[in-house]
The first five atom37 places (N, CA, C, CB, O) and aatype in JSON, in Angstrom:
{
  "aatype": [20, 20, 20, 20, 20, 20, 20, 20, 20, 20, 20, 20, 20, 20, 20, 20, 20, 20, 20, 20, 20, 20, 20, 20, 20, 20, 20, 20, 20, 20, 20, 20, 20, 20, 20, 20, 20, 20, 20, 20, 20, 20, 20, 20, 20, 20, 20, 20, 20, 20, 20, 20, 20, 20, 20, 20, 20, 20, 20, 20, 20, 20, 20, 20],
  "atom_mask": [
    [1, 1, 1, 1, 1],
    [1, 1, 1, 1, 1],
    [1, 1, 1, 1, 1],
    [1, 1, 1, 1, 1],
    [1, 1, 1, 1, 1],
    [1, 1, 1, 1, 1],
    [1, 1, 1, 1, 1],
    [1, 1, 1, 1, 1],
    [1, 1, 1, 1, 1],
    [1, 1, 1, 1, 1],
    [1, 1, 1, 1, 1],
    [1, 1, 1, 1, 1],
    [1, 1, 1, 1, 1],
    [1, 1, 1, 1, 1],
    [1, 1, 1, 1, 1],
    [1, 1, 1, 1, 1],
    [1, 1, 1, 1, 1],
    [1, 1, 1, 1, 1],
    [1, 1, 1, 1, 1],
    [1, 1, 1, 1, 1],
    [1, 1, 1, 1, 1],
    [1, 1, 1, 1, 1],
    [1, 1, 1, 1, 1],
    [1, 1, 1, 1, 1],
    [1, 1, 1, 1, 1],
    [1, 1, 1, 1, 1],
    [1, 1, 1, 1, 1],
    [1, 1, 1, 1, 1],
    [1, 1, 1, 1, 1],
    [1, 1, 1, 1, 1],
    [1, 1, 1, 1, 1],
    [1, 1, 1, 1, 1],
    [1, 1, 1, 1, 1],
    [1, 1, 1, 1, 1],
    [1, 1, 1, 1, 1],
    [1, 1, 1, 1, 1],
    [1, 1, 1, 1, 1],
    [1, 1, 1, 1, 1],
    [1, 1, 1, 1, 1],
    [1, 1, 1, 1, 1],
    [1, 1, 1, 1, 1],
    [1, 1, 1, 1, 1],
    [1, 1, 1, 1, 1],
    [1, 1, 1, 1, 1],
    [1, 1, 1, 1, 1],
    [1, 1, 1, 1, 1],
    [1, 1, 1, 1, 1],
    [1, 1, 1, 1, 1],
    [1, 1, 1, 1, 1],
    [1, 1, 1, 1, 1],
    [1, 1, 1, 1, 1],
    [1, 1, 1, 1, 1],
    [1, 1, 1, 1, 1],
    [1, 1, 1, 1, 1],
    [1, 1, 1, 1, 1],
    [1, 1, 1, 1, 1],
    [1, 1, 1, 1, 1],
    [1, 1, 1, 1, 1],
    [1, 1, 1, 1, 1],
    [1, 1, 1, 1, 1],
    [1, 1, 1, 1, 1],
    [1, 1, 1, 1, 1],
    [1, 1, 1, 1, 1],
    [1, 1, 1, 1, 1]
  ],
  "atom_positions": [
    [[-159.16, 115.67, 17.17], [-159.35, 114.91, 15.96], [-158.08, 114.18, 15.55], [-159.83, 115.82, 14.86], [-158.28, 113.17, 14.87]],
    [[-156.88, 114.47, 15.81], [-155.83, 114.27, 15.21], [-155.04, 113.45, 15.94], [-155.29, 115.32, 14.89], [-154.0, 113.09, 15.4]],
    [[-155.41, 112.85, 17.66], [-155.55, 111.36, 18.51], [-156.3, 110.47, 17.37], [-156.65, 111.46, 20.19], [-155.69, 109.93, 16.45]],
    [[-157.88, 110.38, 17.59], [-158.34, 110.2, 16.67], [-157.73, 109.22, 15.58], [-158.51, 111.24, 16.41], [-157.52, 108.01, 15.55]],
    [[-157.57, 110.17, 14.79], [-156.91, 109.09, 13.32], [-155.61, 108.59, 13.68], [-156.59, 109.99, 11.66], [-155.19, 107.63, 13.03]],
    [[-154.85, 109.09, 14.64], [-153.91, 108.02, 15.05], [-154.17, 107.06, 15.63], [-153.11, 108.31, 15.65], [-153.31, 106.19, 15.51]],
    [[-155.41, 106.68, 16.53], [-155.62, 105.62, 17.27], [-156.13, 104.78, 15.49], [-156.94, 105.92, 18.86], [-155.45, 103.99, 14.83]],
    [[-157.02, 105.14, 15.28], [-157.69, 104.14, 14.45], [-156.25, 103.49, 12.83], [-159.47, 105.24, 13.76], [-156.34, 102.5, 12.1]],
    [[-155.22, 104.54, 12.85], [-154.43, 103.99, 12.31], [-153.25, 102.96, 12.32], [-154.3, 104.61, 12.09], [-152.75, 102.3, 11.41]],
    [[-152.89, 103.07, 14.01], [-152.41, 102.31, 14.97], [-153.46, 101.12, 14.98], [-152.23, 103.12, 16.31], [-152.92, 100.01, 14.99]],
    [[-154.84, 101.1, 14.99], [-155.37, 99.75, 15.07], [-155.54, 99.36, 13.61], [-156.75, 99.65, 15.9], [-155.17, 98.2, 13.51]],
    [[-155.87, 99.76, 12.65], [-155.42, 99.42, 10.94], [-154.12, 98.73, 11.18], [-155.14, 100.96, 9.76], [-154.2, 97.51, 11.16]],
    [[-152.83, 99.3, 11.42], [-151.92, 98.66, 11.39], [-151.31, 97.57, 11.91], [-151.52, 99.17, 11.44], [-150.49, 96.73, 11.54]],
    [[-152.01, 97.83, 12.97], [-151.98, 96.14, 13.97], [-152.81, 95.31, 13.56], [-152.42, 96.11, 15.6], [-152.3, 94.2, 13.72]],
    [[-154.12, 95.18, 12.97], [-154.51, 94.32, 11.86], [-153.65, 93.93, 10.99], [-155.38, 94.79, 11.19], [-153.4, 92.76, 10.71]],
    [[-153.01, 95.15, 10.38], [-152.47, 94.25, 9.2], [-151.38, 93.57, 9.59], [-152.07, 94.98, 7.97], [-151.06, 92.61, 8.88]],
    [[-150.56, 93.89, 10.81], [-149.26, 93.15, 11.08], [-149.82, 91.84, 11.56], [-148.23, 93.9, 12.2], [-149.14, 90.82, 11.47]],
    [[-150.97, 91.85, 12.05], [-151.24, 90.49, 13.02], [-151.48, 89.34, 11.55], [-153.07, 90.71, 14.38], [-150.95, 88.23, 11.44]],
    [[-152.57, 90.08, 10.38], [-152.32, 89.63, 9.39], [-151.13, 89.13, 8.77], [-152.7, 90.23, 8.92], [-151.17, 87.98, 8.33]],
    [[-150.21, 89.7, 8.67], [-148.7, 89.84, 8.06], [-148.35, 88.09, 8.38], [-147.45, 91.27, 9.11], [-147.98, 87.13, 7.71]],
    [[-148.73, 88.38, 9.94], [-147.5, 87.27, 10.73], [-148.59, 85.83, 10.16], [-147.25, 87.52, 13.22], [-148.16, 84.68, 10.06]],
    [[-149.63, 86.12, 9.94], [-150.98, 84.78, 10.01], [-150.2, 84.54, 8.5], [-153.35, 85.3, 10.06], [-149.63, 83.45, 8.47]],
    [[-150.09, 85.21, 7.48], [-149.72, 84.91, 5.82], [-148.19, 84.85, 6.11], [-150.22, 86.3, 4.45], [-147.63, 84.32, 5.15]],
    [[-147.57, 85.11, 6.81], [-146.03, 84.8, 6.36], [-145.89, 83.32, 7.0], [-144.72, 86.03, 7.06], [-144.93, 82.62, 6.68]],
    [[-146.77, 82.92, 7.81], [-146.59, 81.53, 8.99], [-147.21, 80.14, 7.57], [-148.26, 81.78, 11.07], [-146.84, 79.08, 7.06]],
    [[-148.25, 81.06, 7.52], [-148.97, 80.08, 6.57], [-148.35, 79.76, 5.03], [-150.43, 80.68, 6.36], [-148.74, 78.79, 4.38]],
    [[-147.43, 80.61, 4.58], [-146.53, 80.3, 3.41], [-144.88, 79.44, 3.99], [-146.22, 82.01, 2.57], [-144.29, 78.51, 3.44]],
    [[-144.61, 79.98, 4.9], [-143.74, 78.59, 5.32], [-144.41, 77.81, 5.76], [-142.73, 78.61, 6.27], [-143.93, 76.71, 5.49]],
    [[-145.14, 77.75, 6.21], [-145.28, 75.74, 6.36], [-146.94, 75.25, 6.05], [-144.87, 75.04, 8.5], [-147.87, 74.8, 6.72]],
    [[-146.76, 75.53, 5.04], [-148.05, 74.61, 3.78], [-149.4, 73.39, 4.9], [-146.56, 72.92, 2.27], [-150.63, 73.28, 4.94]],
    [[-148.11, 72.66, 5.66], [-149.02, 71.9, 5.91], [-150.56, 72.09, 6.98], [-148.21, 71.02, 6.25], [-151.69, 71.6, 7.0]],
    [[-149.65, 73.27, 7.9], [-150.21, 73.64, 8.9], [-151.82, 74.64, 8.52], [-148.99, 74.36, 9.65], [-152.85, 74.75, 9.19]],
    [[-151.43, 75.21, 7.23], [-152.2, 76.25, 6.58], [-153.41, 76.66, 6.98], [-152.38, 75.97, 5.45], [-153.54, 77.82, 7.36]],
    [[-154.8, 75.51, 6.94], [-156.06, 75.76, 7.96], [-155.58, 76.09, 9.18], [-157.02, 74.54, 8.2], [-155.94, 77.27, 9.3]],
    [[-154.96, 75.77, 10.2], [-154.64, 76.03, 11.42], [-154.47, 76.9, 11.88], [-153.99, 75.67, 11.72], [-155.02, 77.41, 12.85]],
    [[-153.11, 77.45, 10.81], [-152.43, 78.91, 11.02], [-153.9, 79.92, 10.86], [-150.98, 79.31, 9.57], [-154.49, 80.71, 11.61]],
    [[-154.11, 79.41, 9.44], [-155.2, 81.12, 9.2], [-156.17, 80.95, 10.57], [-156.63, 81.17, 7.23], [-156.28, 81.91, 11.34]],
    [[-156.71, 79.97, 10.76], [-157.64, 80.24, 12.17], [-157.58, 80.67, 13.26], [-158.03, 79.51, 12.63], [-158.51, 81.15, 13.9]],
    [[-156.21, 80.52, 13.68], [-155.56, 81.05, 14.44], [-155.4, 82.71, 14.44], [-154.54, 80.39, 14.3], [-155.61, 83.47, 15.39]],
    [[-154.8, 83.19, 12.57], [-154.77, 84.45, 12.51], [-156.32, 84.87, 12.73], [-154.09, 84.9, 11.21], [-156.45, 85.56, 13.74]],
    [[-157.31, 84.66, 12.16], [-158.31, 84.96, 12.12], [-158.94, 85.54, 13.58], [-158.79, 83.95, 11.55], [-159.68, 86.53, 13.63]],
    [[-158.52, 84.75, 14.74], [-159.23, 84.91, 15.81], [-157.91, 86.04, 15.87], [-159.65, 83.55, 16.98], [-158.23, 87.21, 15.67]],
    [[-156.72, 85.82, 16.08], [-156.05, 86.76, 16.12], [-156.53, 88.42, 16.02], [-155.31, 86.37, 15.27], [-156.71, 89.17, 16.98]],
    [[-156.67, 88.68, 14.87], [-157.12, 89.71, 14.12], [-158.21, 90.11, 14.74], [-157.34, 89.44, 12.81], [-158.27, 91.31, 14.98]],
    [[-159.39, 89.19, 15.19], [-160.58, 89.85, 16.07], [-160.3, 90.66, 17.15], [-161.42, 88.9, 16.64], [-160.95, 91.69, 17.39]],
    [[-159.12, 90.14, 18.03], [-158.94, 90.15, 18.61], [-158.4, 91.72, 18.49], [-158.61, 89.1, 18.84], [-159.1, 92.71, 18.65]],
    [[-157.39, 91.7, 18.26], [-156.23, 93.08, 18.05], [-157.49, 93.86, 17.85], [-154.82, 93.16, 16.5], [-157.71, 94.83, 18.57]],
    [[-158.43, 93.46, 16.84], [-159.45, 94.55, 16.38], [-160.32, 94.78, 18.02], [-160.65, 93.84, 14.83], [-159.95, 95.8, 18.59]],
    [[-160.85, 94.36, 18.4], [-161.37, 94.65, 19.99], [-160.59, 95.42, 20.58], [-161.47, 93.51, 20.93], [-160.72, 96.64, 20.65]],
    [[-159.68, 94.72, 21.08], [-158.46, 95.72, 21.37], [-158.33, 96.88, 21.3], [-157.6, 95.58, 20.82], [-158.04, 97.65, 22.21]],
    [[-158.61, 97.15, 19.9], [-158.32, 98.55, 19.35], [-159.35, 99.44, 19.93], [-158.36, 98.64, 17.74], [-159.04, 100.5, 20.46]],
    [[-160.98, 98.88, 19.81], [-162.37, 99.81, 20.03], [-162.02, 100.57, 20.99], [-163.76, 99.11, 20.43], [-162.11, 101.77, 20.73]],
    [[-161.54, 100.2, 22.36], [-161.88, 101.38, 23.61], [-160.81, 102.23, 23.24], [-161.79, 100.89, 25.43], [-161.13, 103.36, 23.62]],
    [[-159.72, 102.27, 22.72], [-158.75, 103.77, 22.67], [-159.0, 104.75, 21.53], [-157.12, 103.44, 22.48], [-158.54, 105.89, 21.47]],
    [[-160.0, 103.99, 20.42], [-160.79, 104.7, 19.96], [-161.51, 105.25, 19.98], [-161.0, 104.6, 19.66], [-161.57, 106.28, 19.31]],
    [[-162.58, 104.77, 20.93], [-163.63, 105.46, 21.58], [-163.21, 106.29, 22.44], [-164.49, 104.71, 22.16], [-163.96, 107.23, 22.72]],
    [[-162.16, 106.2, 22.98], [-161.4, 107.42, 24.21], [-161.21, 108.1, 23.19], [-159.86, 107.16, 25.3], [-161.39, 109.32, 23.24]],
    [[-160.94, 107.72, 22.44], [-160.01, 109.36, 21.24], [-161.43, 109.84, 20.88], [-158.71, 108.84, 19.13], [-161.39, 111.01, 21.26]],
    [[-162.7, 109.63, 20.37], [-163.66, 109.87, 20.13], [-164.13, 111.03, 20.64], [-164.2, 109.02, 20.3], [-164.31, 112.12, 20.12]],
    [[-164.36, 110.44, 22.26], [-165.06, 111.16, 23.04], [-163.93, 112.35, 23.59], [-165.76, 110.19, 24.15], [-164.3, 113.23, 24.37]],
    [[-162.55, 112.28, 23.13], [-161.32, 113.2, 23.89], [-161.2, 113.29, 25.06], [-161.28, 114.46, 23.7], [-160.96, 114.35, 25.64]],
    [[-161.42, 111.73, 25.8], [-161.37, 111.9, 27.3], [-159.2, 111.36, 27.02], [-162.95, 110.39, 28.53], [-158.62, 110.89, 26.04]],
    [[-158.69, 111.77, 28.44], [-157.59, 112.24, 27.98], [-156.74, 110.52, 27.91], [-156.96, 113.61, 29.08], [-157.58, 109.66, 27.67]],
    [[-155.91, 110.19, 28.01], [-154.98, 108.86, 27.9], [-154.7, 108.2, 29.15], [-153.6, 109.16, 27.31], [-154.0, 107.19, 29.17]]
  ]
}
């Protein structure tokens, strides 16, 4: 159990950093703004996919 909530907190957190970088890009440079967030956006799907199978390994406790 305790893989587990580390995997899924490790992928929480890589959301939010991938987030982080999409809002810190998009407050320096104004103009780019639609671009950037779309960019983060797919970003973020992404990391989030990412994340599902080491979750699901932690799930099922098959080993690393």
């Amino acid at each position: 159990m305790g893989r587990l909530i580390l995997e899924v907190l490790y992928t929480v957190l890589s959301i939010a950093g991938a987030y982080g970088v999409g809002w810190a890009a998009s407050w320096a440079y104004p103009v780019g703004r639609d671009n950037i967030w779309l960019i983060t956006w797919i970003s973020v799907a992404i990391v989030a996919l990412m994340g599902v199978r080491p979750v699901m390994r932690a799930a099922r406790g098959v080993a690393a």
